[in-house]
VMD Tcl script that draws the C-alpha trace (Angstrom):
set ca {
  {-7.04 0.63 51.45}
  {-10.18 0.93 49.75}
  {-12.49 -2.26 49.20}
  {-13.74 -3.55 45.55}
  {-17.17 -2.46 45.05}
  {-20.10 -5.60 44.72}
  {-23.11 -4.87 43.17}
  {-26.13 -6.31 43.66}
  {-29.86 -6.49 42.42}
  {-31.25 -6.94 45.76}
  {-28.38 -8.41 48.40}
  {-28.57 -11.58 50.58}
  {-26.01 -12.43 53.46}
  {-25.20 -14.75 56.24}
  {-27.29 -15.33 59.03}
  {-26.17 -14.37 62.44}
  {-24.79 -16.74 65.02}
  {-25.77 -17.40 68.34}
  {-25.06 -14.95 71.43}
  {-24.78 -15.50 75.11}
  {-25.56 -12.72 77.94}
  {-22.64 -11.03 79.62}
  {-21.26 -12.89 82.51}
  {-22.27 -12.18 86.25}
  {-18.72 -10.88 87.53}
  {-19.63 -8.17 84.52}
  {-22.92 -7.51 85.45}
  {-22.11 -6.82 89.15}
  {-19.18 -4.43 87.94}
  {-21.37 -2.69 85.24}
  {-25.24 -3.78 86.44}
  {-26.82 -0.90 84.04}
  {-25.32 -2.80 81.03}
  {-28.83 -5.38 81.91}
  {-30.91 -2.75 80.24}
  {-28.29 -0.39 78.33}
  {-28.58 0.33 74.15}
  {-26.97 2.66 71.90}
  {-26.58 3.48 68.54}
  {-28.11 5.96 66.24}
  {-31.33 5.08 64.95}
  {-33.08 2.27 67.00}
  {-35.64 2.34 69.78}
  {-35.35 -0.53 71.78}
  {-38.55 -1.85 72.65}
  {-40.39 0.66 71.76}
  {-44.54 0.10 72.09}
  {-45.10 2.19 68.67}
  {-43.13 2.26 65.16}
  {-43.14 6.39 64.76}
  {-43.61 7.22 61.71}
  {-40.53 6.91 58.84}
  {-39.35 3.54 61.14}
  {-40.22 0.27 59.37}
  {-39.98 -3.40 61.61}
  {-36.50 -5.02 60.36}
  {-36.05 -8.22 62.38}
  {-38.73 -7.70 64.69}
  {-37.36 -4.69 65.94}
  {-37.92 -0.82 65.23}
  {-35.81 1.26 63.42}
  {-36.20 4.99 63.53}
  {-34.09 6.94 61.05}
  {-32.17 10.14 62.65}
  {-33.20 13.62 61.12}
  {-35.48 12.00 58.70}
  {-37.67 14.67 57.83}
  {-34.69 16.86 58.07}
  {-32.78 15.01 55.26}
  {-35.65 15.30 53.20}
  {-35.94 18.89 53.27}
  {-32.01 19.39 52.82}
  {-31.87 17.21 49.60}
  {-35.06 17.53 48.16}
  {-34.50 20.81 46.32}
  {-31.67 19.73 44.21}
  {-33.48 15.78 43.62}
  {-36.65 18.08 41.71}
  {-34.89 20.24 39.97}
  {-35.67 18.54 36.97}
  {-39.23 16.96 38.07}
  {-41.43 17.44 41.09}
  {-41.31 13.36 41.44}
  {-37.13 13.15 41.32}
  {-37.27 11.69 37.96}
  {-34.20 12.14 36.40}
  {-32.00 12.47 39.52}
  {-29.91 10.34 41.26}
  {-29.68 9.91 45.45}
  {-26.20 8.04 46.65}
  {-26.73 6.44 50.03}
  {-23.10 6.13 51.06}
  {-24.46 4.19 54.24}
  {-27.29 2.44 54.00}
  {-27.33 0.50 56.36}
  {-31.25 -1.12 56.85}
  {-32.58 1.15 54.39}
  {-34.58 3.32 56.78}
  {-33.75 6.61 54.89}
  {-33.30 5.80 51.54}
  {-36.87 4.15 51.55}
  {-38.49 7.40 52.47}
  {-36.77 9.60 49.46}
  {-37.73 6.58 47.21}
  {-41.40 6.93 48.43}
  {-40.97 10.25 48.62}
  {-40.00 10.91 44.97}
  {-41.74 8.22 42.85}
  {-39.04 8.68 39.61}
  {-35.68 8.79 41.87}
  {-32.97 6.91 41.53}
  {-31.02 5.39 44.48}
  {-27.26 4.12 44.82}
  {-26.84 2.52 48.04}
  {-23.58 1.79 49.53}
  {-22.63 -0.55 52.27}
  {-19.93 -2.90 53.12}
  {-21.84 -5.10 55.43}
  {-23.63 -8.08 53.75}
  {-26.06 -8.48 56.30}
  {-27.01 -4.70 55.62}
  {-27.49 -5.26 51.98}
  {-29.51 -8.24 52.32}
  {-31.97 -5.83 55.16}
  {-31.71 -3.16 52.60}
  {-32.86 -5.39 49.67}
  {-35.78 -6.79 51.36}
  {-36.89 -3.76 52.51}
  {-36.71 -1.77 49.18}
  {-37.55 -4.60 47.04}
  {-41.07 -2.63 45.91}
  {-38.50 -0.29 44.11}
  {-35.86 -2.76 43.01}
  {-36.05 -1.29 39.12}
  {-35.10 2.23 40.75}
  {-32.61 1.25 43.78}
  {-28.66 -0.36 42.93}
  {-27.28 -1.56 45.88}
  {-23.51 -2.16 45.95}
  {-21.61 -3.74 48.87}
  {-18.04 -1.28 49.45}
  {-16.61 1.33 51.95}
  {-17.81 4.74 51.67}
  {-14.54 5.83 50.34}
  {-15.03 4.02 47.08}
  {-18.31 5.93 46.35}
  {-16.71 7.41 42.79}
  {-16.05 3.45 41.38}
  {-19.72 2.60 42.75}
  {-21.12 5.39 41.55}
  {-19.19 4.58 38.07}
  {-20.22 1.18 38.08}
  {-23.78 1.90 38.26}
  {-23.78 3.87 35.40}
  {-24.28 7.07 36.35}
  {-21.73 9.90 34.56}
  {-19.14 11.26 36.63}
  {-19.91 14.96 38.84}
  {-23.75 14.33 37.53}
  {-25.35 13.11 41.06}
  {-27.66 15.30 42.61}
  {-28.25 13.89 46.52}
  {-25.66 12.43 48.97}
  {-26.08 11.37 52.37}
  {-24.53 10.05 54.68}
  {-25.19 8.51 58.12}
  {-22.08 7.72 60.07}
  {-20.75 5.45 62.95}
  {-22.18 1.97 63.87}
  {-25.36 0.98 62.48}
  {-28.05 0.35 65.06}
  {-28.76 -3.27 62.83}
  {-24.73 -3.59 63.79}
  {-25.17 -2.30 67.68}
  {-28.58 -4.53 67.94}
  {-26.77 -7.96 67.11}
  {-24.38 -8.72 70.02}
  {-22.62 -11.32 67.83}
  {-21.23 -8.83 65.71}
  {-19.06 -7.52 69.01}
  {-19.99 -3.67 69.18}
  {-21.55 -3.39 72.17}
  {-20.70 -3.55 75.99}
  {-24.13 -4.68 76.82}
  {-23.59 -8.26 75.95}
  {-21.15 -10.87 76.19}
  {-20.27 -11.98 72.40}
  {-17.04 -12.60 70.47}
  {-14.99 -9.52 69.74}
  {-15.40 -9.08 66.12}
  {-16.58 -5.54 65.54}
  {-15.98 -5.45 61.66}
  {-18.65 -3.78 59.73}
  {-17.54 -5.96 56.75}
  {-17.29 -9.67 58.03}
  {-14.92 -10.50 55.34}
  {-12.26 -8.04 56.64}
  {-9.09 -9.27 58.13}
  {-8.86 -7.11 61.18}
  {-10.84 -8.34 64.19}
  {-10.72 -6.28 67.70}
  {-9.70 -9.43 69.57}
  {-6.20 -9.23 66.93}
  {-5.68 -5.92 68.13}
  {-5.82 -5.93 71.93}
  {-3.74 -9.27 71.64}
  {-1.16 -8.23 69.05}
  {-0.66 -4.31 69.26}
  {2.03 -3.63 71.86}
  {1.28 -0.95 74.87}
  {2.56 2.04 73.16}
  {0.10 1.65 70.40}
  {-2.55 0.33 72.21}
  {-2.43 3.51 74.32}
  {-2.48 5.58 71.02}
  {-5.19 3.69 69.53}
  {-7.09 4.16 72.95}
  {-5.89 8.27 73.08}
  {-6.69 9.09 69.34}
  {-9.70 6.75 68.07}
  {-11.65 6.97 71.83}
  {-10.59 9.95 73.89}
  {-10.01 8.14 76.72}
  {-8.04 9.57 79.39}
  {-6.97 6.49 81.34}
  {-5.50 5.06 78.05}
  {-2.38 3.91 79.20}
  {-4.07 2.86 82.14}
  {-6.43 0.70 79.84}
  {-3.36 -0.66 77.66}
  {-1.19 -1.78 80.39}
  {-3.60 -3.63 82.20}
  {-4.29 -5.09 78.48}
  {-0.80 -6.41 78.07}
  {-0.83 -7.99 81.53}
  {-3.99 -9.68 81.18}
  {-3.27 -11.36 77.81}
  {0.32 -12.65 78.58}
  {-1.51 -15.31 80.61}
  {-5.28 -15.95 78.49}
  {-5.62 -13.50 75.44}
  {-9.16 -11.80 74.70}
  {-11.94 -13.38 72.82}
  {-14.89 -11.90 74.43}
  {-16.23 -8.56 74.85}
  {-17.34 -9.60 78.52}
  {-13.88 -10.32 79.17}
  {-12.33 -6.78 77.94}
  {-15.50 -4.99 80.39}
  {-14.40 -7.01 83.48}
  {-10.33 -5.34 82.55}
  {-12.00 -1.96 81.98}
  {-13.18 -1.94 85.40}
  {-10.05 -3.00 87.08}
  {-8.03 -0.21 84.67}
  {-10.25 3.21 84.79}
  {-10.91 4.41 88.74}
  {-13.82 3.92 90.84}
  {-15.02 7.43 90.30}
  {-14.67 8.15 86.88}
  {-16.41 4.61 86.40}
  {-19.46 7.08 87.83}
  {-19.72 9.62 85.72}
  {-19.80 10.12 81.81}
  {-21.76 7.10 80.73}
  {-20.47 3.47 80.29}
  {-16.72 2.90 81.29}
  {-16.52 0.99 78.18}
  {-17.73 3.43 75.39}
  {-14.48 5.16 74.83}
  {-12.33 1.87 74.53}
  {-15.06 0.24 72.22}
  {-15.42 3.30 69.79}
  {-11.47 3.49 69.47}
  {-11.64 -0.42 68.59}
  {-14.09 0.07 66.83}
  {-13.09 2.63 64.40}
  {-9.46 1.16 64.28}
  {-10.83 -2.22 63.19}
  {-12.81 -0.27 60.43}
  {-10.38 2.48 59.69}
  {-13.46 4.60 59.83}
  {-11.74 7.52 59.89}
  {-8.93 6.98 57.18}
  {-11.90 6.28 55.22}
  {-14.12 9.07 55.62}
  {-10.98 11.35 54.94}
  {-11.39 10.02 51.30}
  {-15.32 9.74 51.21}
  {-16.04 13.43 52.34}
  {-13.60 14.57 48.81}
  {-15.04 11.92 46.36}
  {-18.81 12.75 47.29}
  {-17.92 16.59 46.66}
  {-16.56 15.87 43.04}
  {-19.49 13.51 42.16}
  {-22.38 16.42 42.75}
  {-23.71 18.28 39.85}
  {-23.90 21.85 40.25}
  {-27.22 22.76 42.41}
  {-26.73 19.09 43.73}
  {-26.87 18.51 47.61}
  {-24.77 16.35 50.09}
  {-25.95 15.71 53.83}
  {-23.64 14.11 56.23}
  {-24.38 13.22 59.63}
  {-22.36 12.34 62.56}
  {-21.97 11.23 65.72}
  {-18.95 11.58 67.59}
  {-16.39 14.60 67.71}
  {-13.85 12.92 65.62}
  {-15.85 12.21 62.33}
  {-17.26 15.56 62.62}
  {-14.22 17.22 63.02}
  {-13.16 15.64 59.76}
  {-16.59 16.54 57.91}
  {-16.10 20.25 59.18}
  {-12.94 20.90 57.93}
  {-13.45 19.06 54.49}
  {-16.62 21.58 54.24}
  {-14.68 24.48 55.40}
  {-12.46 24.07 52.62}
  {-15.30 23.32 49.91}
  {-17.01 26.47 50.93}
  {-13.97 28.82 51.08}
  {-13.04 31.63 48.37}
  {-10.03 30.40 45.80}
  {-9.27 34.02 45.69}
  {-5.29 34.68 46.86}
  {-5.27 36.49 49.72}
  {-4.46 39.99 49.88}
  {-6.65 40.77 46.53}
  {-9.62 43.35 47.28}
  {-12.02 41.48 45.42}
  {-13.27 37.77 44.11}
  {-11.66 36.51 40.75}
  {-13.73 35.15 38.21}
  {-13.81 31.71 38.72}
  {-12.38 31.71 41.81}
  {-14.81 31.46 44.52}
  {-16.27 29.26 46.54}
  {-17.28 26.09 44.66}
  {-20.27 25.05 47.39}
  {-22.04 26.89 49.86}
  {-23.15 25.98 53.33}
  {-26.75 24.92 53.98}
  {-26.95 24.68 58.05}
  {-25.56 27.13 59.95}
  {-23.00 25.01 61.73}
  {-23.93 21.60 62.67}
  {-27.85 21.30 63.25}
  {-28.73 19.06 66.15}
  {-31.95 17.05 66.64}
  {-35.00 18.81 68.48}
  {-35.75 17.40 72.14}
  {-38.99 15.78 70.63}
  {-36.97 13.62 68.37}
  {-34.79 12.86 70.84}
  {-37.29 11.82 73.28}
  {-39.06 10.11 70.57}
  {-35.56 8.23 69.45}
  {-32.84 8.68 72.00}
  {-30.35 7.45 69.25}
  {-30.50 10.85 67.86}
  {-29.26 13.35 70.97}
  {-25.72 13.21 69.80}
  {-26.42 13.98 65.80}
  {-23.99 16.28 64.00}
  {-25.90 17.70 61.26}
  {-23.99 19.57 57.93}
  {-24.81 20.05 54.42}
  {-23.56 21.84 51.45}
  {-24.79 22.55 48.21}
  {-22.71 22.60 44.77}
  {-22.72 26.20 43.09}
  {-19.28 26.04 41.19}
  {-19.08 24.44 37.73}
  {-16.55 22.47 37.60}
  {-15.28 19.07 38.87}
  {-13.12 19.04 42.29}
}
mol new
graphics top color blue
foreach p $ca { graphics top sphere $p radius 0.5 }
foreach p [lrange $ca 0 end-1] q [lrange $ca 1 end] { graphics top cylinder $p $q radius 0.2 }
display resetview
């Protein structure tokens, strides 16, 4: 199901609501969760903002593969002017704005589209990039309706030059324990990027029965112990059903074995990334995104997608496996007219981040890094 597209000049949203710290019996099963953070683009307490990070909230955000990005998309957003005038960037997640205000900077006659389905995001976003509101269109929707937002914001269809995206959970999301993403911190178990949806992660531990709680589990997070994890779900909430996320780390470490609790990170990462994703339908949604974006670039234009985890960038590989093969039937000794490859491949594989970005922002050690660039003429 794809969401209806918002726009905005520049966004506001709700505030956030109070949090509470996760509760002792927690903290003595999982006592590294007093100091633990994740997500993608955040340094927690950090002494210095490196440069490209701007202060949202207080706090530091540090955009992954920045300088990277710019260097990938920059050829096809001055094709037409050395200051991007004349071209259009879509920011299919925009999240606080950390990348899209260095192309806008970057390239003083650019134009921006900047997609995101959480309000709070878009309010971040507007603030932040209010010094270029006449440039920037901000429009609140899933990634997979990038073709109506880029529609709506006037922009002719297959004429954009730049897409990026940068998948997964936010670090604004990750950073505000209210919003239920992380295992760090007792809050209520929410998890929708888009407040408005109807899908919580609390409704799906206490609703979905053990078989599909142990596929969800499996498919979305990897997780070995699934059906471990999704019996001792059913059990738990046939006498007091979930609402917290402190409650579902104190089951995880009754469900998943004393030694696997010791290796491979936090014993809750797998089971919140499956919720997580379900909740979203991150991944039914990217299978439409990666498609759309293709047909909206111009020929010479330039898409950038990063991820983070195997299964989104198993879906982003094959999608540009198939962009960049030959059209040509098999068997034939040579390329038809018309028939090959409608984009070619910019990275060789997926690029990761250097060890001095990742020791500068930890966020980015498990970036998946692909682009493509348009060459065929015609629409997808």
């Amino acid at each position: 199901m794809k969401h209806s597209a918002t726009f905005f000049d520049l966004a506001t949203g709700p505030q956030a609501r109070a949090v509470w710290p996760l509760p002792e019996p927690a903290l003595t099963y999982f006592p590294d969760v007093r100091s633990a953070h994740s997500g993608r683009d955040h340094i927690a307490g950090a002494a210095t903002i490196p440069r490209g990070a701007a202060m949202v909230d207080d706090e530091p955000h540090v955009p992954v593969l920045l300088d990277r990005c710019v260097e990938l998309l920059a050829p096809a957003l001055t094709r037409q002017a050395f200051d991007g005038a004349g071209a259009t960037l879509v920011d299919a997640t925009l999240g606080a704005g950390g990348h899209a205000q260095r192309f806008l900077t970057r390239f003083p006659g650019l134009r921006l589209i900047g997609l995101d389905r959480d309000p709070d995001a878009l309010r971040i976003a507007g603030e932040r990039l209010a010094p270029y509101a006449d440039r920037v269109t901000l429009v609140r929707t899933r990634y997979d309706g990038i073709a109506e937002a880029i529609a709506g914001s006037g922009c002719p269809a297959g004429q954009v030059d730049g897409i990026l995206f940068d998948l997964g959970v936010s670090s604004m999301q990750l950073d505000r324990p209210e919003r239920g993403f992380s295992y760090s911190t007792d809050a209520p178990l929410d998890m929708r990027m888009d407040p408005e949806s109807p899908l919580t992660a609390a409704e799906i531990l206490n609703t979905y029965d053990e078989k599909a709680l142990t596929r969800l589990l499996r498919e979305f997070g990897e997780e070995r112990f699934a059906s471990r994890i999704a019996a001792h779900i059913v059990r738990r909430r046939a006498s007091t059903p979930f609402s917290t996320t402190g409650e579902l780390v104190e089951l995880l470490y009754q469900a998943i074995p004393a030694p696997a609790r010791r290796t491979g990170g936090h014993p809750g990462k797998r089971t919140f990334q499956a919720l997580r994703i379900a909740v979203n339908a991150e991944l039914e949604s990217l299978r439409h995104a990666i498609p759309a974006a293709l047909a909206a670039l111009r020929p010479g234009g330039r898409i950038a997608v990063m991820a983070y985890q195997s299964l989104e960038d198993r879906i982003v590989k094959t999608e540009f496996a198939a962009a960049t093969a030959s059209r040509t039937p098999p068997g034939l000794p040579v390329e038809l007219p018309g028939y090959g490859p409608e984009f070619v491949a910019l990275t060789r594989g997926a690029e990761r981040a250097e060890a001095d970005e990742i020791e500068r922002n930890p966020r980015s050690a498990p970036v998946r890094l692909r682009a493509l660039e348009r060459v065929g003429g015609e629409q997808r």
